[in-house]
C-alpha positions, -999 to 999 in steps of 0.1 A, spaced: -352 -109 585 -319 -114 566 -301 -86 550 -309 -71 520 -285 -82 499 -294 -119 505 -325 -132 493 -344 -150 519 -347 -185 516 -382 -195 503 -409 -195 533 -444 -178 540 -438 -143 550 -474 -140 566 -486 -148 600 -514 -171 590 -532 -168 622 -541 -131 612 -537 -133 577 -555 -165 566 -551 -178 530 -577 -165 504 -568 -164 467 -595 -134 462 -593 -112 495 -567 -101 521 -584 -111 551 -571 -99 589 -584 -122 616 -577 -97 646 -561 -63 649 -528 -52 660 -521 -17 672 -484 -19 666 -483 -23 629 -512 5 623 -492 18 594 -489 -10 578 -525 -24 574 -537 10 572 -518 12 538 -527 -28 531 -558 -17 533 -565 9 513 -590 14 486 -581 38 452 -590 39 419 -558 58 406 -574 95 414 -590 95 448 -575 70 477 -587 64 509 -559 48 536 -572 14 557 -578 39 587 -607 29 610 -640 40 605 -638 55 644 -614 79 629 -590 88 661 -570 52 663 -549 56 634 -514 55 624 -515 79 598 -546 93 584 -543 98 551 -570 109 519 -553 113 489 -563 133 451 -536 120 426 -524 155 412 -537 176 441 -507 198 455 -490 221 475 -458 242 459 -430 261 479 -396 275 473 -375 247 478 -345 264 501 -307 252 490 -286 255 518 -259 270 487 -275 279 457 -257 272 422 -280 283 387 -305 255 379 -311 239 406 -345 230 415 -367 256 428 -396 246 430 -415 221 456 -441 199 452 -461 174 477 -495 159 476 -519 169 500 -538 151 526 -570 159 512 -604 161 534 -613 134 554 -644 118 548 -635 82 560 -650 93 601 -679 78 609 -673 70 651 -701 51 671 -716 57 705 -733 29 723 -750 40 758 -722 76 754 -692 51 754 -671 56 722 -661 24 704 -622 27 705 -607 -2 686 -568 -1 708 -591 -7 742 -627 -24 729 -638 -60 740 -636 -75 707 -653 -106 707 -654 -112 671 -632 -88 642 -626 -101 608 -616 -72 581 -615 -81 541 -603 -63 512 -618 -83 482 -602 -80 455 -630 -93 430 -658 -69 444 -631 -36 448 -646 -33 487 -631 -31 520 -652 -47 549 -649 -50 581 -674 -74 609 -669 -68 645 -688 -75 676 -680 -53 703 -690 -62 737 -695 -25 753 -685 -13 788 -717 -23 805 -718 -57 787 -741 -51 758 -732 -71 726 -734 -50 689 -727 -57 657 -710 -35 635 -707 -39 597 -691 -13 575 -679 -11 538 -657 10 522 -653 14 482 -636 41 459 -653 34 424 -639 25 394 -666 37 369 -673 68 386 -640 82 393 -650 110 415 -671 88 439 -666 68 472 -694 51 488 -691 37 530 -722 16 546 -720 16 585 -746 -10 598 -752 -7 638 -777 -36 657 -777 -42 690 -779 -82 697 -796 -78 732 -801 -52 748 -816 -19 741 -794 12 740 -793 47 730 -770 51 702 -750 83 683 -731 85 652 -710 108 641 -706 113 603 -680 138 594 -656 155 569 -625 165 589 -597 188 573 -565 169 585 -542 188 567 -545 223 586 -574 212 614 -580 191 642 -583 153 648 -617 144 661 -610 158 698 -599 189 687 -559 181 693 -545 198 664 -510 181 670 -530 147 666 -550 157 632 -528 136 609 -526 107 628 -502 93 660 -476 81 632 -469 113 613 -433 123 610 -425 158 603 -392 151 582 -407 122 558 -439 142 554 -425 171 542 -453 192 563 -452 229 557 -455 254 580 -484 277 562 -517 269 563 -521 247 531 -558 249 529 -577 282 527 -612 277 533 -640 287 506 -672 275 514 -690 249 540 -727 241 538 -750 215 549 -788 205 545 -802 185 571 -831 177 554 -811 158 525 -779 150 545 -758 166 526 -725 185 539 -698 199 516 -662 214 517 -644 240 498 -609 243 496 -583 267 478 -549 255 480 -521 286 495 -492 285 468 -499 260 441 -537 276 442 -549 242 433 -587 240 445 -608 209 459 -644 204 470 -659 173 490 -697 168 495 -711 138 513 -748 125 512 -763 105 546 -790 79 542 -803 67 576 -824 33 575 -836 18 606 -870 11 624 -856 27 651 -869 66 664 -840 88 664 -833 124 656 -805 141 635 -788 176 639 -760 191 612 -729 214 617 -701 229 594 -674 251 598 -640 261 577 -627 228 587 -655 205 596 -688 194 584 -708 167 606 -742 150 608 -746 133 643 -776 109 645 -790 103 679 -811 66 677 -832 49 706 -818 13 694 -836 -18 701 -827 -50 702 -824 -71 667 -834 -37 648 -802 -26 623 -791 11 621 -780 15 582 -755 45 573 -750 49 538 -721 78 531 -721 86 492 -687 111 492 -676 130 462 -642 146 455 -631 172 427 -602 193 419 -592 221 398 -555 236 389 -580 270 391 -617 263 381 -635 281 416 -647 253 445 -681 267 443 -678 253 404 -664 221 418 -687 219 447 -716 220 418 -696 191 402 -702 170 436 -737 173 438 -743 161 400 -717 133 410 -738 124 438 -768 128 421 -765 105 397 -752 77 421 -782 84 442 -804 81 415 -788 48 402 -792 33 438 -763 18 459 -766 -16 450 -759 -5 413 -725 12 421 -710 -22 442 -726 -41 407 -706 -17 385 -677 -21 405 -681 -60 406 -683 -59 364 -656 -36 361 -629 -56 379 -642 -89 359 -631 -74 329 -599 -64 348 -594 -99 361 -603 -111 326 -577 -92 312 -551 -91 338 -550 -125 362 -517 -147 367 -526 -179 382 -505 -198 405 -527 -234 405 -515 -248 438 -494 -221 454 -524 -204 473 -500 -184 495 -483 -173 466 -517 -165 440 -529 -144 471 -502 -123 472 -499 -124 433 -537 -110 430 -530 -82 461 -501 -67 445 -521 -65 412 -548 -54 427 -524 -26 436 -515 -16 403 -555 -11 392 -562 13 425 -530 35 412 -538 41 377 -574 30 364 -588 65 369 -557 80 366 -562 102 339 -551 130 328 -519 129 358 -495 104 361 -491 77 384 -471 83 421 -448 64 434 -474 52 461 -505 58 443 -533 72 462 -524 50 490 -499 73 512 -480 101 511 -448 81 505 -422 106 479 -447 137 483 -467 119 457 -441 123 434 -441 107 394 -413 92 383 -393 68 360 -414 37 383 -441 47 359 -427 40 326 -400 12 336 -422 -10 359 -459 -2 359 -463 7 318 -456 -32 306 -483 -44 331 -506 -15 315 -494 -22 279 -502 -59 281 -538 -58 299 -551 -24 295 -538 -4 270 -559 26 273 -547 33 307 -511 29 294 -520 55 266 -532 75 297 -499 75 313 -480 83 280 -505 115 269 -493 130 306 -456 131 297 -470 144 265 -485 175 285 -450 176 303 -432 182 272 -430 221 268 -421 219 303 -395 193 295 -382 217 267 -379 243 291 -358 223 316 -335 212 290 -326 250 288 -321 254 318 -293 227 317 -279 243 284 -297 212 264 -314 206 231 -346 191 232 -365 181 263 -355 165 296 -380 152 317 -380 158 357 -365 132 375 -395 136 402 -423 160 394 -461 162 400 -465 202 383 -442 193 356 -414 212 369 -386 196 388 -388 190 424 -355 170 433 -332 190 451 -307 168 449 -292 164 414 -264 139 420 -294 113 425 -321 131 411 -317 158 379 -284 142 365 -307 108 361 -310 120 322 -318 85 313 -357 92 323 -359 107 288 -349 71 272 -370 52 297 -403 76 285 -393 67 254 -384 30 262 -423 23 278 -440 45 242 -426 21 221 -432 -11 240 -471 4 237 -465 11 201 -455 -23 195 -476 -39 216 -510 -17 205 -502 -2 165 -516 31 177 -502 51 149 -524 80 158 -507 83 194 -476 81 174 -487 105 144 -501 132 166 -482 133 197 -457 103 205 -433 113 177 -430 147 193 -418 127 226 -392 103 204 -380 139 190 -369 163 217 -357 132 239 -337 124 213 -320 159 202 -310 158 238 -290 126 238 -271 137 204 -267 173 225 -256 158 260 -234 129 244 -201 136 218 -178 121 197 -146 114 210 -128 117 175 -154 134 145 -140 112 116 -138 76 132 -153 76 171 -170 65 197 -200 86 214 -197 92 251 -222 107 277 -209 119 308 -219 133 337 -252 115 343 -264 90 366 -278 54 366 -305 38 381 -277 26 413 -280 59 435 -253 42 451 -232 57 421 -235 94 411 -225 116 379 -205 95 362 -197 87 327 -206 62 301 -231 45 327 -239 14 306 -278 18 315 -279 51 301 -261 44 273 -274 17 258 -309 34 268 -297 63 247 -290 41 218 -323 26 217 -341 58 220 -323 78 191 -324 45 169 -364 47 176 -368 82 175 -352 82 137 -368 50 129 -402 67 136 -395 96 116 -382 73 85 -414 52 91 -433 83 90 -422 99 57 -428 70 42 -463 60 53 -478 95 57 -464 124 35 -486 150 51 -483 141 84 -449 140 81 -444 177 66 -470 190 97 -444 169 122 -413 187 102 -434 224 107 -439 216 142 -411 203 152 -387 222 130 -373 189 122 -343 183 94 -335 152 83 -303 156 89 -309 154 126 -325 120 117 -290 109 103 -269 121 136 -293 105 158 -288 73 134 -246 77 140 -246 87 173 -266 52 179 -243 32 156 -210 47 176 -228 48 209 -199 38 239 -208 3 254 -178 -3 283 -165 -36 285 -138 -52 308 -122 -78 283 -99 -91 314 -131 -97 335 -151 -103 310 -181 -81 323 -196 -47 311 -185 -19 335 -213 2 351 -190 30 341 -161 44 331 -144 39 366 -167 17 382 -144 -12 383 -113 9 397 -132 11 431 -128 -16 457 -161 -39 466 -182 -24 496 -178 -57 525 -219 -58 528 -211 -99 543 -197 -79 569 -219 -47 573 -235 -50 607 -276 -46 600 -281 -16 621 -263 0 591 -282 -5 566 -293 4 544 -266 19 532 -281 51 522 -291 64 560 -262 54 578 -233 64 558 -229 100 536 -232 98 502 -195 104 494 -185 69 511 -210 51 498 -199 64 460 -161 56 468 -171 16 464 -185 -9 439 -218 -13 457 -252 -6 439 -288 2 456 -306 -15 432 -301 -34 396 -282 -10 368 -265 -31 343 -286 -62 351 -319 -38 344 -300 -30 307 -294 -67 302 -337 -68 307 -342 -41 293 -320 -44 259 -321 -79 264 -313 -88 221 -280 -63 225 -262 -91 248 -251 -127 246 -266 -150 268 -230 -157 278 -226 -118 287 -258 -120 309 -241 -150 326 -211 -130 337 -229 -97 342 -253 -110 363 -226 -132 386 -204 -100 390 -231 -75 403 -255 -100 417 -234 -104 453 -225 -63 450 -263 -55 451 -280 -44 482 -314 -42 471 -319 -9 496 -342 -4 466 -376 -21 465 -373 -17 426 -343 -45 428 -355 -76 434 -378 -79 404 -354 -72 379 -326 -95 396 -353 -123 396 -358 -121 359 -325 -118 350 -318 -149 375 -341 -170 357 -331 -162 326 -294 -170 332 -300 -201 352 -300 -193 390 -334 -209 395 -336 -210 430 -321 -179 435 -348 -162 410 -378 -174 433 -365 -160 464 -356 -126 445 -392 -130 436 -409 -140 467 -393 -111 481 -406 -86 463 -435 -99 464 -440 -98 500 -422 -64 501 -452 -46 513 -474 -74 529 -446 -85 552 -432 -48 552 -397 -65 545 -382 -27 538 -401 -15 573 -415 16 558 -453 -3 539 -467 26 565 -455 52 538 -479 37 510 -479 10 484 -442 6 465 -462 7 432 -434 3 411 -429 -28 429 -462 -46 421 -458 -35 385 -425 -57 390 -439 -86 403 -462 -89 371 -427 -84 353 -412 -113 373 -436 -136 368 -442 -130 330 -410 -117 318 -386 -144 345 -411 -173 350 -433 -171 317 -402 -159 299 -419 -130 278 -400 -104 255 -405 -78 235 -375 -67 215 -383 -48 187 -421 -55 183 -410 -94 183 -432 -112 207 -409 -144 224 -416 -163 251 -389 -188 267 -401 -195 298 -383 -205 331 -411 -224 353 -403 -230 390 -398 -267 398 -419 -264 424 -449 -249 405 -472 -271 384 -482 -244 360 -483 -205 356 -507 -187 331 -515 -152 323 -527 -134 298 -512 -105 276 -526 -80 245 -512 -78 213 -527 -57 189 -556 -61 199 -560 -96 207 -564 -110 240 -539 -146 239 -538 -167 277 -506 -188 275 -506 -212 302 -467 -222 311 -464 -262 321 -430 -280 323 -432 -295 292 -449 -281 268 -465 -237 266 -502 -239 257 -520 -203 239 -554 -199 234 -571 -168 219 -593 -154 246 -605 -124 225 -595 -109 192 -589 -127 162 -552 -138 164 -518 -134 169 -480 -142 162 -456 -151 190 -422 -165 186 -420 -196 213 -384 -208 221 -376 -202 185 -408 -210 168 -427 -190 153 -465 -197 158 -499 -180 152 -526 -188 176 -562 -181 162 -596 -179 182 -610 -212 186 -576 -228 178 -552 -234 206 -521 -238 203 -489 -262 226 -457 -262 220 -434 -290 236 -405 -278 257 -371 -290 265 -366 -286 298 -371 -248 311 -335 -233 301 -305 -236 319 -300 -246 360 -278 -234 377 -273 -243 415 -264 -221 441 -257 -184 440 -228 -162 420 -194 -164 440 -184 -133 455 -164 -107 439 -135 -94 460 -106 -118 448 -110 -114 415 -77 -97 400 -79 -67 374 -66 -60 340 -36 -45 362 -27 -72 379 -44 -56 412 -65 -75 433 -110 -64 444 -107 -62 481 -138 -61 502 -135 -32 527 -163 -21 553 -158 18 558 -147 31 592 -137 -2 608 
C-alpha cells in the first residue's frame, strides 16, 4: 500500500479469488478469519434507521458484533481534564442495540463454528438489486455428515422498523438430530452466547475507540415470550439519555421433520431452541421476522405494542411479499440513482456497492440525521456531522430528493438548540454542533471540533443546492429561511470590519476542513463559505418579500427579522476577505498559512502516519501540511468565484502538501484533478476512494462504512468525470471522461424531471427518463431536453490534459525572498 499522500497507481484493489466480479452483488468465495472486521461491515444490511453488521448467523465468531438504531443513545458528562466555560459537556454515543442476528446450529450436539468447520462449499452475497444478504454453505460435520445451510438476511426498506432472516437446515445424507438456537442477546450490558461477559461485544472491541461506559447502559423493562406463536420480545430503558427501545422477534418453523420447541427470557436474553429429528433430503425452514422501535421517552411497553402491529402486518402480508417490496423499492432506487461504467466491471461493482451504501444510511432515516457510519458500525459514536450536508446531500438532492428534505428538516429541529449554542459562544444567531446526535455538542475538542464554524455555511450550502435543484418554496417558506437566518446573523456577528467606512471583513479564530490546521484566521474555506451563505440568506429574504407579502411579515414576527440585517449581511458578503499570495500566485489557506515551512511527508517513514496518531497536535499545526482537501474543496465548492487559471495553481500548490489521512480527501482532489487537467492523477484519486472501504485502504473498514465517502464517489464520478455543476441554480455539465472508459452515464433530478446523460468522448447525449423537461447548460450551450426528445451535443475533446502530477512545493521562494523548506519533525 503506498502512502497516503500518493495516489496509487491504477490496479484492482480486490483479491478476485474471494471477491469475484459481479456488477449487482459483492460476492465472497471463502472466508477469512483475519479480516472479520472488515467483511462484517462489507456486509452489512441497513435501511438508514435500523443496521445489522455482516456478523455470522452462529453469533460467537465475530469481530465485532454490532446492531445499530440511528438516533438511539447513551449521554454522560463528558470529563475535561481542565475545564474553561463552554466547552462541551455533554456526551453522546450510539448504542449497540439488541441482538437479534443469533441463530447458531447444532448438528448431532456439535456446534457449527465457522473459524474451525470443514467447509466444503461457502459462497456469501450481498445483492444489491434485491437489498438481501445470503449466505450457501456446506458443512461437512465432525462425524462426516454433509448439510446444507442457507440463510438470508434483509433490513426493509418499506417497512422501516422490520428485519426479516430465513435459516434453511437439510441434511444431504445422513440422518441427524438437530438444535437451533434463535435468540435476542443484549450485547451492550450482557453476555456473548457462552455467557463470557468480556466477550459480549465481539473478539474485536476496543475499549478506547468504542467509547464503552462503565454503567450499565441498558435497564431492563420487560421480557416475554409465547411459545405457541414464537414470539419473544425485549424492553429496554436507556440509564442517562433515558432513551427507550423494544425488540420482538416472530419464529416460523417449516419442515416434515418431528421436532419439539421450548422458549426462555430473561433481562438480557430471550431464546426459542428447536430440537428436530432431521432426515435425510427433508429441509428445516427458520423464518425470524424482528422488529425494532425507539422512543426519546414514550414507555417500551408502548413500543413493545408497536412491534407486534409491525410484525403483524408483515406476517399477514406473507414473506415472500416483504423480499418483492424490497426488490420494487430498490428498482426505483436504481432507476433513479445508477452510474454505469459499460466495460469497467471491476470498477461498476464497486461503483454500485458504495451507492448501495448511501441508500442503507439514509432511506429510512427520518426524522434523525445521517452518521458518519450509518447503521453499519459504531465508528464516531454514531456521531452527525458536516459529511452529511457536504458529501452525502448532492447524491440525495439529485436522485431522491425527499430523503434530502429529510436530512434538511433534522437540522431544522436542531435549530433552537443551535440558537442556544451560539450563546454559549457569545454569538448571534445559531451555530450548529460540529458533531452531535441530541443536538447538543459532543466534541470535546474545540481546536478541531467547535471552532469548525463553517458547518453553519455548509448546512446552508447543501439547502440551497436542494432549493435549486427541487423549487420547494414551502421548505423554504416555512422552515429553510429560518436556517439561511440565524446561520447568517452569526457570520455578520463572528466576522468584522477591519476599517467601518472602506474595509474588508475578516473571521478569525475558526477552523477549516484541514484538522491538520487549527483556529486560525481568514481560512479561505470558511470564508468564501460565509460569503455564499449571507449572500443566500438575504437573497432569500429579498425573494421572499417580493413573492409572498404574508409570508414574509409571519417570517419578520418570527424571526424578529429587520431588513436592515438583510443589507449587513449583503456588505459583509461584498467585503468578505479572500487571501491571495500575488508572489505565488495561489490563495492562502490562511492568514499565516504560507509563513510555515512544508511538512517532508516524501520522507515520513509509514509507521508514522498518519500524521494525526503519531505526532501531537502542536507539531503537526507548526507546518503547511493538510489532512484532507480545504482550499481545493472551496475551489468545488464555489467553483464560479475562481478562474480556471486560479484552480490550476491552487490545486498544484496543495495537491503534493495533502496527506489524505482523511477518507473525505480523495474525492474532492479527484474532481478538482479532472477539472484542471491532471487526468491520470484524477482516476487514481478516484479509484482510491473508491476502494477505501472494500480494500480497507485506511485499515480501520472494521469501524463501519465511511459514508461520507461513498457520497463522494457519486460526486467524483458526476461532478469530475461527468463534469456536473450547480452554481447558482445553473445546471452545467463539462465533462472530463477517462481515456480509458468508453462511456459514463447517470442520471440526475431537476425540478422534477428525471434527465440520463450518458458522457462519450465526443459528443454528451440527455434523454428525459421522467418528467417533462429540463434546461442544462452543456460546455457553454444552453439546451432543453424534452421527454421523447433526446438530446447530443458534440464535444471537443474532454478539457484540458495535463501529464504527470504537480511539482513539489518546498523550493518555491516567498514574497520575502525566503525560501519553502521541507522538514520532517524530530529528525
Amino acid at each position: 500500500m503506498s502512502p497516503s499522500h500518493i495516489a496509487p497507481q491504477v490496479h484492482d484493489f480486490l483479491n478476485r479469488s474471494r471477491y469475484p466480479v459481479d456488477e449487482w452483488a459483492l460476492v465472497e468465495s471463502h472466508i477469512d478469519n483475519d479480516d472479520l472486521g472488515t467483511t462484517e461491515t462489507l456486509f452489512s444490511v441497513g435501511n438508514g434507521y435500523l443496521g445489522l453488521r455482516g456478523n455470522v448467523d452462529e453469533g460467537r465468531d465475530s469481530f465485532t458484533h454490532g446492531t445499530f438504531v440511528n438516533g438511539f443513545h447513551e449521554t454522560w458528562p463528558i470529563q475535561h481534564a481542565e475545564e474553561a466555560f463552554g466547552f462541551a459537556r455533554v456526551g453522546q454515543t450510539i448504542v449497540n442495540a439488541p441482538d437479534a442476528k443469533v441463530i447458531r446450529l447444532y448438528v448431532d450436539d456439535e456446534p457449527l463454528l465457522l473459524p474451525i468447520a470443514d467447509l466444503v462449499e461457502y459462497e456469501r452475497r450481498l445483492d444489491f438489486r434485491t437489498g438481501v444478504m445470503s449466505r450457501d454453505i456446506l458443512w461437512r460435520t465432525p462425524g462426516g455428515k454433509r448439510v446444507r445451510i442457507r440463510s438470508r438476511r434483509m433490513v426493509s426498506f418499506t417497512q422501516r422498523h422490520l428485519a426479516v432472516l430465513t435459516f434453511e437446515v437439510t441434511m444431504l445424507d445422513d440422518y441427524a438430530p438437530v438444535a437451533i438456537s434463535s435468540q435476542i442477546l443484549n450485547r451492550q450490558d450482557g453476555e456473548d452466547e457462552y455467557h463470557v461477559r468480556s466477550k459480549a461485544m465481539g473478539e474485536g472491541v476496543d475499549p478506547r475507540k468504542a467509547g464503552q461506559m462503565n454503567h450499565r447502559v441498558l435497564r431492563p423493562q420487560s421480557n416475554w415470550g409465547n411459545l405457541a406463536d414464537g414470539r419473544v420480545a425485549l424492553g429496554y430503558q436507556c440509564t442517562e439519555s433515558g432513551m427507550t427501545i423494544a425488540v420482538a422477534a416472530d419464529h416460523r418453523l417449516e419442515t416434515a421433520n418431528n421436532y419439539t420447541k421450548r422458549i426462555q427470557t430473561d433481562d438480557d436474553l430471550a431464546k426459542m431452541t428447536y430440537r428436530i429429528d432431521a432426515e435425510p433430503g427433508q429441509p428445516i425452514v427458520l423464518t425470524k421476522l424482528v422488529s425494532y422501535h425507539t422512543s426519546r421517552g414514550v414507555p417500551s411497553r408502548e413500543l413493545l405494542d408497536r412491534c407486534r402491529r409491525t410484525l403483524d402486518r408483515a406476517h399477514d402480508e406473507g414473506l415472500d411479499q416483504q423480499f418483492d417490496d424490497q426488490r420494487a423499492w430498490l428498482d426505483g432506487f436504481w432507476e433513479r440513482s445508477d452510474v454505469e461504467i459499460p466495460g469497467q466491471p471491476e470498477v461498476q461493482q464497486a461503483t454500485r456497492w458504495n451507492l448501495f451504501q448511501i441508500a442503507q444510511a439514509s432511506a429510512r432515516a427520518e426524522g434523525t440525521g445521517i452518521p458518519a457510519k450509518g447503521v453499519t458500525g459504531s465508528g464516531y459514536g454514531g456521531h452527525y456531522f458536516w459529511d452529511t450536508e457536504i458529501y452525502v446531500l448532492p447524491f440525495l438532492t439529485y436522485t431522491t430528493p425527499r430523503a434530502a428534505r429529510n436530512a434538511l428538516r433534522f437540522r431544522y429541529t436542531l435549530l433552537d438548540a443551535a440558537r442556544s449554542r451560539a450563546k454559549q459562544l457569545a454569538q448571534h444567531g445559531a451555530l450548529f454542533p460540529w458533531r452531535t446526535i441530541n443536538g447538543e455538542e459532543a466534541s470535546a475538542y474545540y481546536a478541531a471540533g467547535t471552532a469548525q464554524y463553517h458547518i453553519d455555511a455548509d448546512i446552508s450550502y447543501a439547502l440551497s443546492q436542494y432549493l435549486a435543484a427541487t423549487g420547494d418554496l414551502d421548505f423554504l417558506t416555512r422552515e429553510g429561511v429560518d436556517i439561511l437566518v440565524e446561520t447568517a446573523r452569526m457570520w455578520v456577528d463572528l466576522g468584522f470590519w477591519r476599517d467601518e467606512d472602506d474595509g474588508t471583513f475578516h473571521i478569525h479564530g475558526v477552523t477549516g476542513p484541514d484538522e491538520y490546521t487549527t483556529v486560525v484566521n481568514d481560512n479561505l474555506f470558511t470564508n468564501v463559505m460565509a460569503r455564499f451563505n449571507l449572500s443566500r440568506a438575504a437573497q432569500a429574504v429579498r425573494d421572499l418579500a417580493a413573492r409572498d407579502g404574508i409570508e414574509y411579515e409571519r417570517v419578520v414576527e418570527r424571526l424578529g427579522l429587520a431588513m436592515s440585517e438583510v443589507d449587513e449581511w449583503e456588505r459583509a458578503a461584498a467585503d468578505m476577505a479572500v487571501p491571495y499570495d500575488e508572489h505565488l500566485g495561489v490563495h492562502p489557506q490562511d492568514q499565516h498559512f504560507l509563513e510555515r515551512e512544508v511538512w517532508d511527508l516524501e520522507h515520513t517513514p509509514l509507521d508514522k502516519r498518519p500524521l494525526l496518531l503519531n505526532y501531537h497536535p502542536l507539531v503537526i499545526y507548526r507546518f503547511q501540511v493538510l489532512k484532507q482537501a480545504d482550499v481545493v474543496l472551496a475551489l468545488f465548492l464555489q467553483g464560479d468565484h475562481f478562474t480556471p487559471e486560479e484552480k490550476r495553481a491552487d490545486f498544484e500548490y496543495y495537491d503534493p502538501i495533502t496527506t489524505g489521512d482523511s477518507t473525505l480527501s480523495a474525492v474532492v482532489q479527484s474532481i478538482m484533478a479532472a477539472e484542471v487537467g491532471y487526468h491520470d492523477l484524477a482516476l487514481r484519486y478516484f479509484l482510491s476512494a473508491l476502494f477505501v472501504d472494500l480494500a480497507d485502504r485506511h485499515r480501520n473498514t472494521s469501524d463501519g462504512v465511511h459514508v461520507a465517502s461513498t457520497g463522494g464517489v457519486w460526486s467524483a464520478l458526476v461532478s469530475g468525470f461527468g463534469g456536473f455543476r450547480d452554481h447558482g441554480g445553473v445546471f452545467t455539465i463539462d465533462p472530463r471522461l477517462p481515456e480509458a472508459w468508453e462511456s459514463l452515464t447517470y442520471r440526475l433530478t431537476l425540478l422534477g424531471t428525471r434527465v440520463r446523460v450518458a458522457v462519450l468522448p465526443d459528443r454528451v447525449d440527455l434523454e428525459v427518463e421522467d418528467g417533462a423537461e429540463a434546461s442544462l447548460v452543456v460546455r457553454g450551450h444552453a439546451v432543453t431536453v424534452r421527454a421523447g426528445a433526446p438530446v447530443s451535443v458534440a464535444l471537443d475533446g474532454q478539457g484540458p490534459r495535463l501529464e504527470g502530477e504537480p511539482a513539489p512545493v518546498p523550493g518555491r521562494r516567498r514574497a520575502d525572498g525566503t525560501i519553502i523548506a521541507a522538514i520532517v519533525p524530530g529528525t
